[in-house]
VOPAGU-2260 file (C-alpha; in pm, 1 decimal, decimal comma):
REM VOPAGU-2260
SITE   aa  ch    i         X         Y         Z
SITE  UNK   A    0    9379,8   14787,8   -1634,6
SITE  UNK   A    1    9356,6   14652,9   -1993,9
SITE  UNK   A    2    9620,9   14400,6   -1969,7
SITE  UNK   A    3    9717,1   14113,5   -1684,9
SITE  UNK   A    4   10041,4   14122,0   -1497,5
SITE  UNK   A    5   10281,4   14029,1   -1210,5
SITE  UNK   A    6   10485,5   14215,0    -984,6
SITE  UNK   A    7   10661,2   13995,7    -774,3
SITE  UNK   A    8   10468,2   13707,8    -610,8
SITE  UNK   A    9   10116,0   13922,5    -677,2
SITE  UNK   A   10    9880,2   13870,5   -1018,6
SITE  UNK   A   11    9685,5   14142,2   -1128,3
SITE  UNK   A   12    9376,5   14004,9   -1369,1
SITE  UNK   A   13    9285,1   14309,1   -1627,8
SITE  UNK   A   14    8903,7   14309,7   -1553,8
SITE  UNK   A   15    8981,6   14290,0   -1166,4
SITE  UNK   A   16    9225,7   14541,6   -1109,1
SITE  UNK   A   17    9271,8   14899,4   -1128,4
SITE  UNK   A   18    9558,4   15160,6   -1188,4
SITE  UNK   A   19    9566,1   15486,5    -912,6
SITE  UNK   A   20    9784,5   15715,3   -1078,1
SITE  UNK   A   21   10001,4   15970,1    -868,3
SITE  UNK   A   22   10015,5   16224,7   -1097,4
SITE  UNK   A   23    9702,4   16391,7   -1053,9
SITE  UNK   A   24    9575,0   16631,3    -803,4
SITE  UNK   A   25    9486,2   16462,3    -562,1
SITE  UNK   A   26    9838,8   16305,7    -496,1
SITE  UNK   A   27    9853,1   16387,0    -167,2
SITE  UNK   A   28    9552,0   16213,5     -77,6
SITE  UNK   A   29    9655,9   15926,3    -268,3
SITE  UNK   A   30    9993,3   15890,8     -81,0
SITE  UNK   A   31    9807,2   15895,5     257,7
SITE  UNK   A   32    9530,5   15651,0     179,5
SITE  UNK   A   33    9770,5   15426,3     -26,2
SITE  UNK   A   34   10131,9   15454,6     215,8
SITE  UNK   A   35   10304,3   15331,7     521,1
SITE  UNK   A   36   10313,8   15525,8     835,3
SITE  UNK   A   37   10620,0   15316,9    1044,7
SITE  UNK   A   38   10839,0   15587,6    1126,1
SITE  UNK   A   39   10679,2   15809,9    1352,8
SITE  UNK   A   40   10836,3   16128,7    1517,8
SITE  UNK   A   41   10572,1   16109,6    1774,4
SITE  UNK   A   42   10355,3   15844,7    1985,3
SITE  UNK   A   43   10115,3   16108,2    2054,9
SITE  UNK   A   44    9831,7   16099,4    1777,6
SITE  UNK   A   45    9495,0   16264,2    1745,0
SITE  UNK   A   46    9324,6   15986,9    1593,5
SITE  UNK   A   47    9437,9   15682,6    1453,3
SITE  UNK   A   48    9785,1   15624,2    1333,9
SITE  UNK   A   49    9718,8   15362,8    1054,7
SITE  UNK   A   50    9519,1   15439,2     738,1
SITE  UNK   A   51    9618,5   15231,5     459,3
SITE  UNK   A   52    9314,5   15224,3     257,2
SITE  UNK   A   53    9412,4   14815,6      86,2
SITE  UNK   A   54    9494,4   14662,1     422,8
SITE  UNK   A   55    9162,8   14819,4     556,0
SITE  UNK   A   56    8994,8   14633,5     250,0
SITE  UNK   A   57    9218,1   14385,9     269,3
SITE  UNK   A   58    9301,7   14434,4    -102,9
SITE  UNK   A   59    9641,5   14292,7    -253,8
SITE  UNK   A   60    9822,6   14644,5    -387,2
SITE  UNK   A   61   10168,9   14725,5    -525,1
SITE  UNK   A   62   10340,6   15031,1    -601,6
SITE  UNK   A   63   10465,8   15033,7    -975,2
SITE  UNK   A   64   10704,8   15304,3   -1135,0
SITE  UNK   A   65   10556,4   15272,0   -1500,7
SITE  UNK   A   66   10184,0   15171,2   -1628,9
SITE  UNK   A   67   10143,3   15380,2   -1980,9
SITE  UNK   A   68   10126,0   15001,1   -2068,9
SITE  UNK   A   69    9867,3   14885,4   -1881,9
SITE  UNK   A   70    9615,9   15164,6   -1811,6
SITE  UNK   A   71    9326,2   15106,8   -1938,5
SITE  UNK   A   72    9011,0   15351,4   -1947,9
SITE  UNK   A   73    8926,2   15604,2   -1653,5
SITE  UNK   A   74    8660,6   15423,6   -1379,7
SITE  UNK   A   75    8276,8   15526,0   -1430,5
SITE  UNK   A   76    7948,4   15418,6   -1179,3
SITE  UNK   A   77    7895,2   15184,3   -1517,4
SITE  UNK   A   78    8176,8   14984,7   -1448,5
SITE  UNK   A   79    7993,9   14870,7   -1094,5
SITE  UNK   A   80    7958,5   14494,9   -1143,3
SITE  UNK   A   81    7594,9   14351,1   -1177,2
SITE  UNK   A   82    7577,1   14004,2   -1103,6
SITE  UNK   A   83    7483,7   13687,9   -1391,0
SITE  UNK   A   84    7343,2   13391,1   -1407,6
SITE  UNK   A   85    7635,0   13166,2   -1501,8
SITE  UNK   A   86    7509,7   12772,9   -1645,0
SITE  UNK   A   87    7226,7   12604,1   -1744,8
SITE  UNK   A   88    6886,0   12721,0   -1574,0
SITE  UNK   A   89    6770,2   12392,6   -1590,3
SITE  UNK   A   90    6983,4   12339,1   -1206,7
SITE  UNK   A   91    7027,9   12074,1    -992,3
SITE  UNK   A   92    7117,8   12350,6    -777,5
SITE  UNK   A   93    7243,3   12675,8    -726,1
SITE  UNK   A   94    7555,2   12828,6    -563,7
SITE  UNK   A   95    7755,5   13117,6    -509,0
SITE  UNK   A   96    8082,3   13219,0    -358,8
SITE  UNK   A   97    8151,8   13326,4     -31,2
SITE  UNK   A   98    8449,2   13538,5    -167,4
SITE  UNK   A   99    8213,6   13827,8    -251,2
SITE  UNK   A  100    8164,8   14171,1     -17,2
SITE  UNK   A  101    7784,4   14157,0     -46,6
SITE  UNK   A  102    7763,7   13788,8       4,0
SITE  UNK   A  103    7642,3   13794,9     339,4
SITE  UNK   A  104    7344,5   14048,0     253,2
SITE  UNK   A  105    7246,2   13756,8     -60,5
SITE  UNK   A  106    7273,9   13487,9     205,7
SITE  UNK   A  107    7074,7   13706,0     475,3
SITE  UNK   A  108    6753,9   13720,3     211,0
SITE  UNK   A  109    6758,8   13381,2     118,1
SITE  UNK   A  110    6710,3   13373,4     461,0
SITE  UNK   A  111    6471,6   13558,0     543,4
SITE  UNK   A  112    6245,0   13416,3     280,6
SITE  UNK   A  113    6289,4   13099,3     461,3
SITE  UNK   A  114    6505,1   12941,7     174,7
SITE  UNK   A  115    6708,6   12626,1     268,0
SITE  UNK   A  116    7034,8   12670,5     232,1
SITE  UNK   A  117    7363,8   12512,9     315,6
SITE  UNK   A  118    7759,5   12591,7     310,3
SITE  UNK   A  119    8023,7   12394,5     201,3
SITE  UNK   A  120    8293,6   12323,5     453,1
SITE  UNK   A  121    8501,3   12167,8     194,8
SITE  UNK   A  122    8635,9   12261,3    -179,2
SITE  UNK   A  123    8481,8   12074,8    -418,9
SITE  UNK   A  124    8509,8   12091,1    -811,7
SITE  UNK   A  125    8227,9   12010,1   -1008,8
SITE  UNK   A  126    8250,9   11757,2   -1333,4
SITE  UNK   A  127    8278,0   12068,3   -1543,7
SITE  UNK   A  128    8588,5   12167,9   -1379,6
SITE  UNK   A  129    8437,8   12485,7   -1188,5
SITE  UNK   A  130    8634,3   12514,9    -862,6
SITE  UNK   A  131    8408,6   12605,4    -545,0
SITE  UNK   A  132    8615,2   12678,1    -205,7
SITE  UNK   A  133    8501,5   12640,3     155,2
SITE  UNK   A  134    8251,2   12905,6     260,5
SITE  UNK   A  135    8035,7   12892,0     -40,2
SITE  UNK   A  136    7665,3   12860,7     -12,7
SITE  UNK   A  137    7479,5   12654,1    -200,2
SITE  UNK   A  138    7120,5   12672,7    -262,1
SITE  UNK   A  139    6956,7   12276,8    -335,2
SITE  UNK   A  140    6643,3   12265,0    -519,1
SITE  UNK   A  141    6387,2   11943,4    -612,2
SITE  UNK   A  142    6230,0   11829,8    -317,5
SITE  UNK   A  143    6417,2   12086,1     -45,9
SITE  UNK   A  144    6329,8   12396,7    -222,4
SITE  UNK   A  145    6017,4   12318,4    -413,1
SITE  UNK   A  146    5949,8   12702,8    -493,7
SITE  UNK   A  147    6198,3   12756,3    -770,9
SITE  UNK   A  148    5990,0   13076,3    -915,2
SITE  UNK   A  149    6034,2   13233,2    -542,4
SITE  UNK   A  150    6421,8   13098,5    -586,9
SITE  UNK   A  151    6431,7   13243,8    -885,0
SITE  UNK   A  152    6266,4   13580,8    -787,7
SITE  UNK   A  153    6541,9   13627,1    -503,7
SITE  UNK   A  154    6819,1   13517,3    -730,3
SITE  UNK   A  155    6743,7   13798,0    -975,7
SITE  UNK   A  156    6743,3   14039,5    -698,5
SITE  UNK   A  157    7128,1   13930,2    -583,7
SITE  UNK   A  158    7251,4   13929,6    -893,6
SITE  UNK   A  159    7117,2   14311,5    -967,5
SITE  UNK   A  160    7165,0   14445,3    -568,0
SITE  UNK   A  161    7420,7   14245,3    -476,9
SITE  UNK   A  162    7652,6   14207,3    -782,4
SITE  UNK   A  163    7687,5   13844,8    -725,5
SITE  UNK   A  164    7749,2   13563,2   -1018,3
SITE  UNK   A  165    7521,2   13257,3    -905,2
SITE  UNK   A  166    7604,3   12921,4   -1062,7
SITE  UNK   A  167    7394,2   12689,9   -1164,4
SITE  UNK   A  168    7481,5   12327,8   -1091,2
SITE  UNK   A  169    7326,1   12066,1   -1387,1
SITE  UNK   A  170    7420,9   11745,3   -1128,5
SITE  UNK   A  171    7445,9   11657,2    -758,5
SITE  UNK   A  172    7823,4   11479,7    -861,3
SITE  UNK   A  173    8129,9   11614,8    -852,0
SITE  UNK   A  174    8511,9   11534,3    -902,7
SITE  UNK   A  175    8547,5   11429,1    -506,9
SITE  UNK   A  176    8251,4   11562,1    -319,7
SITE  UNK   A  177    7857,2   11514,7    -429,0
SITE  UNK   A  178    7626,6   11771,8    -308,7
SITE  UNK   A  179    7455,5   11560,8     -82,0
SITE  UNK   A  180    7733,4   11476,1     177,2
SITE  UNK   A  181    7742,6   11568,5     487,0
SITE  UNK   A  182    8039,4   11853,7     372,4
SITE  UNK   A  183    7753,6   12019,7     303,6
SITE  UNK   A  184    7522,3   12158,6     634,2
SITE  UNK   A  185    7201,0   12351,6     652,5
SITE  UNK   A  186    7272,1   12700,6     757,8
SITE  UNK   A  187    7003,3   12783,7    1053,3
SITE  UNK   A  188    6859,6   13167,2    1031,5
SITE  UNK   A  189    7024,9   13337,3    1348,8
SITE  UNK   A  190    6825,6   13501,3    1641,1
SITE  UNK   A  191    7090,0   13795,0    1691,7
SITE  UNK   A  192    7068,9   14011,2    1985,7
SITE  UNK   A  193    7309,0   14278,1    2034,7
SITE  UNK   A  194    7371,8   14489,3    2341,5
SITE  UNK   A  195    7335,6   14864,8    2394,7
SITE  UNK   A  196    7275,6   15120,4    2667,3
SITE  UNK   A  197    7463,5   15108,2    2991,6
SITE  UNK   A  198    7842,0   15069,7    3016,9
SITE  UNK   A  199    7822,1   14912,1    2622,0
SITE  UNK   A  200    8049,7   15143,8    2423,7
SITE  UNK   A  201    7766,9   15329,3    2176,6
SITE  UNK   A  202    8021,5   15383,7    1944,2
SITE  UNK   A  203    8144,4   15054,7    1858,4
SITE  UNK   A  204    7798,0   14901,4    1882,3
SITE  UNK   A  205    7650,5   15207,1    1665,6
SITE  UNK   A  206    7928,2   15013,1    1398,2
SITE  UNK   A  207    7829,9   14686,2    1488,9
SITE  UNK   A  208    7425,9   14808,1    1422,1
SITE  UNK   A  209    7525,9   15001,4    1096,2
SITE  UNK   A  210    7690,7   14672,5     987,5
SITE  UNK   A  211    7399,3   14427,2    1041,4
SITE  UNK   A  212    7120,9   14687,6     937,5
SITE  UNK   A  213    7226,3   14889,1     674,9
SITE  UNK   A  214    7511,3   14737,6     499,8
SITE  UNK   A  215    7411,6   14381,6     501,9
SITE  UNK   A  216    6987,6   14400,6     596,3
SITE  UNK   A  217    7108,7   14142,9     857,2
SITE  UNK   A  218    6801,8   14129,9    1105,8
SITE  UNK   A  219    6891,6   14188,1    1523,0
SITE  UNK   A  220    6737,8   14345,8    1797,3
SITE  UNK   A  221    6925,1   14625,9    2025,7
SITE  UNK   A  222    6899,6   14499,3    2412,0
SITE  UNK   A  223    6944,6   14739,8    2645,3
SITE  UNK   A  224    7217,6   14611,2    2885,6
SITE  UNK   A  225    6952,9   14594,1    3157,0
SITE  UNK   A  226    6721,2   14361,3    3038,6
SITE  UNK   A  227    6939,3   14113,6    3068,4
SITE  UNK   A  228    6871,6   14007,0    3417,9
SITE  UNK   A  229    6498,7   14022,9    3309,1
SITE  UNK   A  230    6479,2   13879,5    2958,1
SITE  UNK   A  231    6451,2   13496,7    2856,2
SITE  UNK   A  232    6770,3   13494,3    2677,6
SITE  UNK   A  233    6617,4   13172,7    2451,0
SITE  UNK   A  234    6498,3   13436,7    2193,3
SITE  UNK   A  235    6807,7   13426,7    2090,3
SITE  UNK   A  236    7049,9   13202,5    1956,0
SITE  UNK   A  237    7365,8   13461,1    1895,5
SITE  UNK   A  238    7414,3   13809,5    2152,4
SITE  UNK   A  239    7697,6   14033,7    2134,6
SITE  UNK   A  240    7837,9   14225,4    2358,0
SITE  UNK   A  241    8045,4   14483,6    2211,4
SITE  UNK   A  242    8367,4   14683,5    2348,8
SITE  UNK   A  243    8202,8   14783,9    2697,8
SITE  UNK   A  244    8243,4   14774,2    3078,1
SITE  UNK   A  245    8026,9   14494,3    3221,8
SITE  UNK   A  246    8139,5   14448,5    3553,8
SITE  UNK   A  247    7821,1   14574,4    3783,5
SITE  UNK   A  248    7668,7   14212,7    3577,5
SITE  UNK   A  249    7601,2   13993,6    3878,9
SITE  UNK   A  250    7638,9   13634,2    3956,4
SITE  UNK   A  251    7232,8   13582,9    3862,7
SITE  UNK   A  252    7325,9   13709,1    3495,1
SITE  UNK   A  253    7611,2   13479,3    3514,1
SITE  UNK   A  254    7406,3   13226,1    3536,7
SITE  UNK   A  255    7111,9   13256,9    3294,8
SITE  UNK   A  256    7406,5   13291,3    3009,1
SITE  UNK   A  257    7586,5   12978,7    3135,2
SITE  UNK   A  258    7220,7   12776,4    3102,3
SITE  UNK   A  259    7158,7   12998,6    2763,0
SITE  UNK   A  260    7499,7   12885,4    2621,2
SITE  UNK   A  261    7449,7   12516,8    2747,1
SITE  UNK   A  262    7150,4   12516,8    2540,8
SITE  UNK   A  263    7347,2   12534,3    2187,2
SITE  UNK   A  264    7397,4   12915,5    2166,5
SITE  UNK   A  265    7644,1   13178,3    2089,1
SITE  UNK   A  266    7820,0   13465,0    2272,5
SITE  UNK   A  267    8053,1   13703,5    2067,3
SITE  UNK   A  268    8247,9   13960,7    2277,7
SITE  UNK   A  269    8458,9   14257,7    2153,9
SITE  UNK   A  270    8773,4   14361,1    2317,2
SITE  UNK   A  271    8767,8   14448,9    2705,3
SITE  UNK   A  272    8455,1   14247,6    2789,5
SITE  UNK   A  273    8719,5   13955,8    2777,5
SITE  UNK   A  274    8814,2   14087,1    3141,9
SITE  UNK   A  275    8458,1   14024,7    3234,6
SITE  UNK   A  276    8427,2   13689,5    3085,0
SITE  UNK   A  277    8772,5   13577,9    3279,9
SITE  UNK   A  278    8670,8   13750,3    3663,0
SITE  UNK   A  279    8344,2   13502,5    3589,6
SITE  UNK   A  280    8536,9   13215,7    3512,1
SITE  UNK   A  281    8339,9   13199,7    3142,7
SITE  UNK   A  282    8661,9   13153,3    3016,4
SITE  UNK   A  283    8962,8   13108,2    3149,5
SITE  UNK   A  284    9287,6   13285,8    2998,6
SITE  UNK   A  285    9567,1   13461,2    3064,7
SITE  UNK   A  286    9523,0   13880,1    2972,8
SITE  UNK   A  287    9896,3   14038,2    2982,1
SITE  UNK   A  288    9894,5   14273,4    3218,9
SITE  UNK   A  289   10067,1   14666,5    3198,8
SITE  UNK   A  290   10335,8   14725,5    3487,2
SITE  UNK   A  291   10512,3   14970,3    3407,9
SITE  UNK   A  292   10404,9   15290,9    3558,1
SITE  UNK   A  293   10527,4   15647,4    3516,2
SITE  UNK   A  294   10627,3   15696,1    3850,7
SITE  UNK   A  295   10909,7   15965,0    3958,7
SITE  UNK   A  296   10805,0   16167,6    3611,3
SITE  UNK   A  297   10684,2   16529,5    3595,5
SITE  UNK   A  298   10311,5   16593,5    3562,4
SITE  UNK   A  299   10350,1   16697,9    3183,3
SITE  UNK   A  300   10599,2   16367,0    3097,0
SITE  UNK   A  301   10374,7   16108,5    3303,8
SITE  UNK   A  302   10117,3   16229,6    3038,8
SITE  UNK   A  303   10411,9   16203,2    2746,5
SITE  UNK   A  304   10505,6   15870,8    2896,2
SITE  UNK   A  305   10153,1   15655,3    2912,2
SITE  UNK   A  306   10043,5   15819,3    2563,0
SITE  UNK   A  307   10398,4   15658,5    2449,4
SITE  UNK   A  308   10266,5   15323,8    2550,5
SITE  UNK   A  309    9919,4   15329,3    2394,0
SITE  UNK   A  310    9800,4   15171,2    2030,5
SITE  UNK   A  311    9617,1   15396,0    1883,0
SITE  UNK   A  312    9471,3   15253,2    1604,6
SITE  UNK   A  313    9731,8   15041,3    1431,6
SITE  UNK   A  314    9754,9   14827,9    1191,9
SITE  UNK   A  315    9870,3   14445,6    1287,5
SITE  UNK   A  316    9956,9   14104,5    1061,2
SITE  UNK   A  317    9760,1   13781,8    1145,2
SITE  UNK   A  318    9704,2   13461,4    1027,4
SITE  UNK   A  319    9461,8   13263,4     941,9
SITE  UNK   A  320    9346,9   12882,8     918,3
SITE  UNK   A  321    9158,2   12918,8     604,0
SITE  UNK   A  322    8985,3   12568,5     696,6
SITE  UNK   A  323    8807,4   12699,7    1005,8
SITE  UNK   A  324    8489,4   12821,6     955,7
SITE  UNK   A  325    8520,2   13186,4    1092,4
SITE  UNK   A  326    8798,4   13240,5     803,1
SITE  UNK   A  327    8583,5   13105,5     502,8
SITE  UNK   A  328    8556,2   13374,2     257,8
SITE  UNK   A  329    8962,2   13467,6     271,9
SITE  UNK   A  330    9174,4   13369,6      16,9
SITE  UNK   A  331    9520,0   13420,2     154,2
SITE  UNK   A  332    9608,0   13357,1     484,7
SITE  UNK   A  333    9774,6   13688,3     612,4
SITE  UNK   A  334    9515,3   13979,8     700,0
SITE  UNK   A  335    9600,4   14309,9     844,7
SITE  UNK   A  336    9380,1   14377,0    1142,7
SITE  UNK   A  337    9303,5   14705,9    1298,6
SITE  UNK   A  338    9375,8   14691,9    1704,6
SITE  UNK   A  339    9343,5   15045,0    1944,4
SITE  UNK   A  340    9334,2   14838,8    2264,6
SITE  UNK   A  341    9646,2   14702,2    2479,1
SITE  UNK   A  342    9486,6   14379,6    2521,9
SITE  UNK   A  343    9721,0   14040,9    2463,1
SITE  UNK   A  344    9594,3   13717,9    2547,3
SITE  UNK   A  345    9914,4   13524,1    2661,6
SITE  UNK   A  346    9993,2   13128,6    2658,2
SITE  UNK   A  347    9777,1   13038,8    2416,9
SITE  UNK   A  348    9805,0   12723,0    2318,6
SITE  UNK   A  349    9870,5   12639,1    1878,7
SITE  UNK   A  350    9535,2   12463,2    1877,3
SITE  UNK   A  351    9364,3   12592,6    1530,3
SITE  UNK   A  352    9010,7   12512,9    1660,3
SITE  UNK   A  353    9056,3   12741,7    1955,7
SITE  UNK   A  354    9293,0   12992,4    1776,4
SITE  UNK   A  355    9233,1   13042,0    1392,8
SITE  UNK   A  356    9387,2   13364,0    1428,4
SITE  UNK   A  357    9698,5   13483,3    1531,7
SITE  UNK   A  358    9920,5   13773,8    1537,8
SITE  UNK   A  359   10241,4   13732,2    1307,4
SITE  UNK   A  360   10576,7   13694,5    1418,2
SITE  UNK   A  361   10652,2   14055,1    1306,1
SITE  UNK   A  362   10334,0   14181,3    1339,4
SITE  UNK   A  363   10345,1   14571,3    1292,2
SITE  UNK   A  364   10285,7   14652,4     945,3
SITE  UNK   A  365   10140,4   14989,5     973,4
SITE  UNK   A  366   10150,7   15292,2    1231,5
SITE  UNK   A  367   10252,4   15344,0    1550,1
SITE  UNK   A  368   10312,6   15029,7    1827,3
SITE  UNK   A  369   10560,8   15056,4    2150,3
SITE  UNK   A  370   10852,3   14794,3    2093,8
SITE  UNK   A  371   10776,1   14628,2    2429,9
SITE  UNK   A  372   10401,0   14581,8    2268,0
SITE  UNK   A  373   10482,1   14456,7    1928,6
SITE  UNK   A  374   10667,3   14199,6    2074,8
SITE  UNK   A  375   10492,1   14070,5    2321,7
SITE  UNK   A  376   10178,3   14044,1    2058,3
SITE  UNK   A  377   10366,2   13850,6    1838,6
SITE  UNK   A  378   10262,8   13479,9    1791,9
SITE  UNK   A  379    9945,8   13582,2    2042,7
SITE  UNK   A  380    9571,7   13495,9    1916,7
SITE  UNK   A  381    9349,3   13777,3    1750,5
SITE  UNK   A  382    9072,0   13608,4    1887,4
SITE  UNK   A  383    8930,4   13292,8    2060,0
SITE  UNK   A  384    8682,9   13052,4    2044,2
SITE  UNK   A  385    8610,9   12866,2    2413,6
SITE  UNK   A  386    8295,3   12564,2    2464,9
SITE  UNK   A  387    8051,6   12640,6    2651,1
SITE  UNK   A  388    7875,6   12283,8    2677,9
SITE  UNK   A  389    7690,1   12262,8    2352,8
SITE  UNK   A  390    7745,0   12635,6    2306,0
SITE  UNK   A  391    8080,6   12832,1    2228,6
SITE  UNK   A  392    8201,8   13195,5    2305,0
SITE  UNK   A  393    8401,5   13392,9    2073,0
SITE  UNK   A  394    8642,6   13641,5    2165,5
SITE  UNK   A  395    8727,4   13930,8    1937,9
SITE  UNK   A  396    9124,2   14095,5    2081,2
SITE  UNK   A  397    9013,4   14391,4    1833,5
SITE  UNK   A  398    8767,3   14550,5    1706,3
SITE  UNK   A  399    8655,9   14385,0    1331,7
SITE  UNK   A  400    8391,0   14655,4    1223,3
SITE  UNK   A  401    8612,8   14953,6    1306,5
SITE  UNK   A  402    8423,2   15269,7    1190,4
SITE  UNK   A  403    8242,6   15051,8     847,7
SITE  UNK   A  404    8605,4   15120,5     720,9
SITE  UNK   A  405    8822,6   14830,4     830,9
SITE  UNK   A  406    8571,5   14623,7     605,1
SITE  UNK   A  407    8903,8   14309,4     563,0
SITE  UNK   A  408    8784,3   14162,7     917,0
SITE  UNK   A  409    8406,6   14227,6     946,2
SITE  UNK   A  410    8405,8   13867,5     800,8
SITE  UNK   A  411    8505,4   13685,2    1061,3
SITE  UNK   A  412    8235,0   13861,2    1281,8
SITE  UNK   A  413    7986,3   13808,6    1003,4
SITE  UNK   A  414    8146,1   13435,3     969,2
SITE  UNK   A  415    8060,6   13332,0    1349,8
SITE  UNK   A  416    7681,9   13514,9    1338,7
SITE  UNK   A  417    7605,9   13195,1    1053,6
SITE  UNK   A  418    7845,6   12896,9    1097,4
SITE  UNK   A  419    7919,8   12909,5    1482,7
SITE  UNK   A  420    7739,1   12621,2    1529,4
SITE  UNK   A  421    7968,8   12469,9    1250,2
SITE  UNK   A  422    8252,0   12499,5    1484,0
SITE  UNK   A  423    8399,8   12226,3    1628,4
SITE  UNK   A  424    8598,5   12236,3    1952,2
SITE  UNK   A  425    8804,2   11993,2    2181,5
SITE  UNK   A  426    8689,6   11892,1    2455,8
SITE  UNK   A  427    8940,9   12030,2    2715,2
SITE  UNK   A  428    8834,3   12373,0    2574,2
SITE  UNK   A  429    8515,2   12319,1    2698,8
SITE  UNK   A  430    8393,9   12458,8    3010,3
SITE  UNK   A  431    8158,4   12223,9    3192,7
């Protein structure tokens, strides 16, 4: 776009946005990627029924019946942003937001050059008036980071791989908040485990691997399921289990991740293993369960009658505390969430610590959803975040890293792989 403007309550900045014309080609394309999908004439669907290309992104979009105004030129590779150097190089410190896509991959090779760093858990603006919200990482230098030609080194490199403005900060004071108070805490480098093999769903962990390896260089290791009863768990500080059946995981496994999470760590589970985590009294919740059968149907409508009550891969409302730490890096507080599972956690209570997420009070915003379903999931928590002692365990209702397409909620997964140990829960959520 060449010029700014506002439909509605949404602003559109010129160098920010950009115009998808209909009348082109491609149309069709562009009215499937960029439309609705809420009035279905079946609830039988070969894939997913929910496709919105901006709510996968989670991308602010509006349709507009006139932009000869406002278009600007057509989109080229050269337009790709490449990151600056924004300030004095003569820093204090450095910092830069946690807004960005590729800010996790900038913050994973700081890193792994064994850079102290820290995140801010508050807003602050500096005494130059540059605004600087929660999430954003700052990088202190003097007698923490004595290597400033290394800093410097790796700081080039995110600003021309990345695309990522870095800031540099001339003073330690700001308007409210200085840079050496405690709002400010040492991110630790993460020992991430994630399982595979087995019952483990390949598919969804295949995502979860693509995520970490290739889109954000985010070192793990892939643990077969079975080593689990073998391994010495304190290798690690986070493990995952994705989507996945882990019943035949006995009482001894039980235990070694009850001692393992007593010791400070972090377990992040994806979608059914939250049945698991409930039959072993990890956490303790209430899962909605499906009664209705199809019984006294046909063979043919029994089959017509439990696809009816399925989610296929549709797109949901939540919101979010943008305070808690698994949320930094949002800027509005609804995101659209991509759920193909029937699982509802029920009387939750509205604690934010526990429940930063939750569904909306109208929560279908895209594709296909029985009535009974969207209902019941309204108000209900997208995830959960239970004590473990000193450790925590975060539950995932849906799957965040759908397909590397639903990129909107890979965040929050991203988010509690670096600041879990920044969460802070109540003690009657904590299982002792």
């Amino acid at each position: 776009m060449k010029k700014d403007i506002d439909v509605g309550e949404k602003s559109f900045k010129a160098s920010l946005a950009y115009i998808m014309p209909l009348d082109q080609q491609q149309y069709r394309l562009m009215k499937s990627i960029f439309g609705l999908h809420l009035q279905s004439k079946d609830s039988t669907f070969y894939d997913i029924s929910a496709c919105n290309l901006p709510q996968a992104y989670n991308l602010p979009y509006v349709a507009i019946n006139s932009y000869t105004e406002i278009i600007g030129d057509a989109y080229s590779p050269s337009q790709s942003p490449l990151g600056k150097i924004i300030g004095n190089r003569t820093a204090y410190a450095y910092i830069f937001k946690w807004q960005d896509q590729m800010a996790p991959r900038a913050l994973s090779r700081l890193l792994q050059q064994n850079i102290i760093v820290k995140v801010a858990t508050k807003s602050f603006e500096t005494l130059d008036g540059l605004k600087f919200e929660r999430g954003s990482i700052l990088i202190p230098l003097g007698t923490i980071n004595t290597d400033t030609s290394k800093i410097e080194t790796i700081i080039t490199e995110i600003n021309k791989a990345d695309g990522i403005d870095i800031y540099c900060l001339s003073s330690g004071d700001n308007k409210a908040t200085d840079l050496g108070s405690p709002y400010f805490s040492v991110i630790e480098k993460p020992r991430i485990a994630v399982l595979t093999e087995g019952w483990v769903d390949g598919i969804i962990s295949g995502e979860i691997w693509h995520l970490l390896d290739t889109r954000y260089k985010i070192p793990f290791t892939l643990l077969p399921l079975k080593a689990l009863k073998q391994l010495n768990l304190n290798k690690y500080s986070v493990i995952v289990f994705p989507n996945g059946n882990y019943q035949d995981l006995d009482e001894k496994v039980v235990g070694k991740l009850q001692d393992w999470l007593a010791a400070g760590n972090t377990l992040i589970t994806f979608e059914n293993s939250a049945s698991w985590l409930n039959k072993n009294k990890l956490i303790q919740v209430e899962l909605e369960k499906e009664e209705n059968k199809a019984v006294g149907y046909s063979y043919e409508n029994a089959i017509l009658y439990n696809a009816s009550r399925e989610v296929p891969g549709t797109a949901f409302e939540t919101v979010l505390d943008l305070t808690h730490p698994i949320n930094y890096g949002y800027e509005t507080e609804k995101l659209p969430v991509l759920k193909d599972n029937n699982i509802i956690q029920m009387k939750a209570e509205s604690i934010s610590a526990n429940y930063p997420a939750r569904y909306g009070k109208a929560p279908l915003i895209d594709g296909y959803a029985p009535p009974h379903f969207v209902e019941a999931l309204s108000g209900t928590p997208a995830l959960g975040i239970f004590g473990a002692k000193s450790g925590r365990i975060i539950v995932f209702y849906n799957n965040s890293n759908f397909r590397g397409y639903w990129l909107g909620t890979n965040r929050q997964f991203i988010n509690s792989l670096f600041f879990s140990n920044k969460f802070q829960l109540p003690k009657e959520f904590t299982n002792n």
